[in-house]
C-alpha positions as CSV (number, residue, x, y, z in Angstrom):
1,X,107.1,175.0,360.1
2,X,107.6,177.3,357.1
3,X,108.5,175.8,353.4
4,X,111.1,177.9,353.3
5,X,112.8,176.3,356.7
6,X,111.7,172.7,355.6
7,X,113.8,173.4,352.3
8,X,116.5,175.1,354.6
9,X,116.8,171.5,356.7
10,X,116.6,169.4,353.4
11,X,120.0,171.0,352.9
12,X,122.7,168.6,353.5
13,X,125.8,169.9,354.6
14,X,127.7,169.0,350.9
15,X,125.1,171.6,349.4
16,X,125.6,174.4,352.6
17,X,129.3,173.8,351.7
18,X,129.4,174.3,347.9
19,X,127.0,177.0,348.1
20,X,129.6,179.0,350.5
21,X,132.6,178.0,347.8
22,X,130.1,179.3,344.6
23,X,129.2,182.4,346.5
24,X,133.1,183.4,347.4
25,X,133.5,182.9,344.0
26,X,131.2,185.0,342.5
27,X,131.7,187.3,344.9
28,X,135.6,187.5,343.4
29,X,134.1,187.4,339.8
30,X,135.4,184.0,339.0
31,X,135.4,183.0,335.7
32,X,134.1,180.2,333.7
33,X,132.5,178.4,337.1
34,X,132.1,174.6,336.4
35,X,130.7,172.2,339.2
36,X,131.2,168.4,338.4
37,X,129.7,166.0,340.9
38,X,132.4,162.9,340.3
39,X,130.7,160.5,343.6
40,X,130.4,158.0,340.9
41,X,134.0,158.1,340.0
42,X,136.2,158.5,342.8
43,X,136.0,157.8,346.5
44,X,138.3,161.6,347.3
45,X,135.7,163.8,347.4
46,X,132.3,164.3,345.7
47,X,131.7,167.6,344.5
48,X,134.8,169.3,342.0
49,X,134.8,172.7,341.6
50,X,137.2,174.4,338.5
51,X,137.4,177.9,338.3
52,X,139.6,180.6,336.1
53,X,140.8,184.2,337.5
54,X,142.2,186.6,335.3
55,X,145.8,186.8,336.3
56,X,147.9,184.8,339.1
57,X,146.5,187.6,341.8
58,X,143.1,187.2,340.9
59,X,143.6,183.1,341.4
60,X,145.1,183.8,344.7
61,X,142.4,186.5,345.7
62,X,139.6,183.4,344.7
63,X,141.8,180.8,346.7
64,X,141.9,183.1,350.1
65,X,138.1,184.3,349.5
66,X,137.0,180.5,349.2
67,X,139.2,179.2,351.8
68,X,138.3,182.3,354.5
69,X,134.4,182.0,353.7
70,X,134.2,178.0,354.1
71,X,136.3,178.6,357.7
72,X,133.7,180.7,358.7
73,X,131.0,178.6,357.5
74,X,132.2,175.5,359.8
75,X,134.6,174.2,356.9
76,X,137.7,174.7,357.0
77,X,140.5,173.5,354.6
78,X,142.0,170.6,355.0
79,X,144.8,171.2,352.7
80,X,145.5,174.4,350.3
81,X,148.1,173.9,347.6
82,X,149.7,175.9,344.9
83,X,149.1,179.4,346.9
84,X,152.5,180.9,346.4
85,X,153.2,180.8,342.7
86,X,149.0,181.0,342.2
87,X,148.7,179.4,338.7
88,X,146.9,176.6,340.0
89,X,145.6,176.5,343.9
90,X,143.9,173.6,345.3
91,X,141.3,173.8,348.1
92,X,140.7,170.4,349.3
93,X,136.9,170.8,351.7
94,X,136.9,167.5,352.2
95,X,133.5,166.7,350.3
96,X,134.3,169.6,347.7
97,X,137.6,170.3,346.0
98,X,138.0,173.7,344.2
99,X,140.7,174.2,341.6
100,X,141.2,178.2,341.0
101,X,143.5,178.2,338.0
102,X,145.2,180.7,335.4
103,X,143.1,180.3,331.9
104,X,146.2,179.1,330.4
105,X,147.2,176.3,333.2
106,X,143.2,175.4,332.9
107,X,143.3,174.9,329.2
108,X,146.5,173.4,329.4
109,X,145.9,170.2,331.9
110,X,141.4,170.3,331.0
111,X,140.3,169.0,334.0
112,X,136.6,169.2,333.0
113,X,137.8,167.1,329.8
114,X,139.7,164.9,332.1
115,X,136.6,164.1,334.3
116,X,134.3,164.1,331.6
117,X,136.0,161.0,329.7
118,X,136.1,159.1,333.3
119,X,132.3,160.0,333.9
120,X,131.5,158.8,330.4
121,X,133.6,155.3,330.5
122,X,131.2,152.3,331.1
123,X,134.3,150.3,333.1
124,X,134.7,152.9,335.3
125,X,134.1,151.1,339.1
């Protein structure tokens, strides 16, 4: 057995998952990709991913990309909110949950902040 297919089964199915959601969005030129692993802080899912588009109809074009690419991966959605006015879609993967928001709704609501503060609170458990 080859390194390479040793470090191919090492791969859980988490990583396989959130490598399919970073590749869909670079391949839609996402902007300002942030991955937060929040295990230690919630039970919902493990990996967050929050992403910016440019305008509404770049967010949606990221939501469809993500959501299409982890379908064919083996992962489909489980839930996809926010798709019609496309300010703020939520893909919920189960293990990973991918915001795609408008810069202005990101900055506005600062998830990363949000999560950050919870990471960083001692009594948090």
């Amino acid at each position: 057995m080859s390194s390479e297919q040793k470090e191919q089964q090492d791969i859980t199915a988490e990583d396989r998952l959130l490598n399919i959601v970073v590749d869909a969005i670079d391949d839609m030129k996402g902007v300002d990709l942030m991955v937060i692993d929040v295990r230690d802080m919630t039970s919902i899912t493990d990996r967050m991913v929050i992403v910016s588009g440019t305008s509404s109809r770049h967010v949606k074009a990221i939501a469809d990309s993500v959501a299409l690419k982890a379908k064919r991966g083996g992962y489909p959605a489980l839930g996809v909110e926010g798709a019609q006015a496309a300010e703020w879609v939520l893909i919920d993967l189960g293990d990973v949950v991918v915001h795609v928001m408008t810069p202005a709704i990101r900055e506005f609501y600062a998830l990363e902040k949000l999560w950050a503060v919870v990471g960083d609170n001692p009594d948090n458990g």
